[in-house]
C-alpha positions in Angstrom: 120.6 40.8 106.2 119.0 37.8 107.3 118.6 36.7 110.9 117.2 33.5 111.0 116.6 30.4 108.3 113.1 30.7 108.0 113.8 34.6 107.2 116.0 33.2 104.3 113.9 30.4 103.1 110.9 32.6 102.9 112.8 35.3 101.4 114.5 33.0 98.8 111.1 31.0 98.1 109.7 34.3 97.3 112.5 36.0 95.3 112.9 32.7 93.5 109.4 32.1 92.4 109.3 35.6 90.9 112.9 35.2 89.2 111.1 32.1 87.6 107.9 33.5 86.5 110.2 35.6 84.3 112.9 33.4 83.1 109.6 30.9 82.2 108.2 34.1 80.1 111.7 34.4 78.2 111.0 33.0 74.7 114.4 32.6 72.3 113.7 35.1 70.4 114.1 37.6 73.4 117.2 36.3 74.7 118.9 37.9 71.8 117.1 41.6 72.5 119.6 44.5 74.5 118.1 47.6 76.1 120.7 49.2 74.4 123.1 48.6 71.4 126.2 47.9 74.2 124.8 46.3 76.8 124.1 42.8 77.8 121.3 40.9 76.1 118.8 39.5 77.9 119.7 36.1 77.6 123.2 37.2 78.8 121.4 38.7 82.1 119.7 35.6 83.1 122.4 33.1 82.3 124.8 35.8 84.6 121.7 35.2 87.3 122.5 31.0 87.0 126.0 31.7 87.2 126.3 34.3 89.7 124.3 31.7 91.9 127.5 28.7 91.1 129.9 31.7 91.8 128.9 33.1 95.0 126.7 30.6 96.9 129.8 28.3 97.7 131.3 30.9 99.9 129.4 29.5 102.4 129.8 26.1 102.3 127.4 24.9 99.4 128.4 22.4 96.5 127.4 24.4 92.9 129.6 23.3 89.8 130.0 26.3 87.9 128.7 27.1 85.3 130.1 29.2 82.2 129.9 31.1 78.6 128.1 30.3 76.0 124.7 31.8 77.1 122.1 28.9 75.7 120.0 29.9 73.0 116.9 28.4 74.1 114.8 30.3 77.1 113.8 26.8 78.2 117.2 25.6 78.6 118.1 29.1 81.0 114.8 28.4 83.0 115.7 24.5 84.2 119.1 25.7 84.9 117.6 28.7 87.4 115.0 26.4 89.1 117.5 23.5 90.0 119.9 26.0 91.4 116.9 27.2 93.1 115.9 24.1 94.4 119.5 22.8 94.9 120.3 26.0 97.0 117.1 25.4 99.3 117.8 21.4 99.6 121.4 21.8 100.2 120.0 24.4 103.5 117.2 22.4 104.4 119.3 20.9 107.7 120.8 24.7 108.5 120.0 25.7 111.8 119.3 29.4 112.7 122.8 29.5 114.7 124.8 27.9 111.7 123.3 30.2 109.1 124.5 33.2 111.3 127.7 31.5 111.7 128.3 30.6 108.0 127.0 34.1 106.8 129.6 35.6 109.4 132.7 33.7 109.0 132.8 31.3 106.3 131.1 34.6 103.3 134.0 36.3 101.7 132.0 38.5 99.4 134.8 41.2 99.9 136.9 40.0 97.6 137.3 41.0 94.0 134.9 39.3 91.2 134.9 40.2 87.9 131.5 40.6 86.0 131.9 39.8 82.5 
């Protein structure tokens, strides 16, 4: 868990970056490859990663319309999507102080509840 903002910025920042680097390597012919015959394609794992981010980030207070099915079918069109939530998510914190992360994390997250991954 996080303790401070700049613990979360610079652990975003970093995690971000690298989420990029590989949704900017995604081409659209690989969006349509599975590791397996029933699983997700890879196209369907990143655009989850874009919505997961407009699912679970507003349980603590930030503004994310959400996004939904159909997964694009252009890599370039799943890479803009991830970098302004990305940059959205870091803007939207940029005022947070280390007491009202806590304080948000703590009392306004309600992660417990059920979600259904699709």
């Amino acid at each position: 868990m996080f303790r401070t903002m700049e613990d979360f910025k610079n652990g975003w920042e970093a995690e971000s970056k690298f989420t990029q680097s590989i949704f900017d390597a995604l081409t659209d012919e690989s969006l349509s490859q599975s590791i397996n015959g029933d699983h997700r394609t890879i196209g369907r794992i990143a655009w989850h990663i874009c919505e997961t981010i407009t699912e679970m980030i507003p349980h603590i207070g930030l503004k994310f319309e959400k996004i939904v099915p159909p997964v694009p079918t252009e890599a370039k069109v799943i890479a803009a999507k991830y970098a302004e939530l990305s940059k959205s998510l870091l803007a939207q914190t940029a005022d947070w102080t280390d007491k009202n992360f806590l304080k948000k994390m703590t009392s306004t997250a309600r992660f417990g509840k059920k979600v259904q991954h699709c």
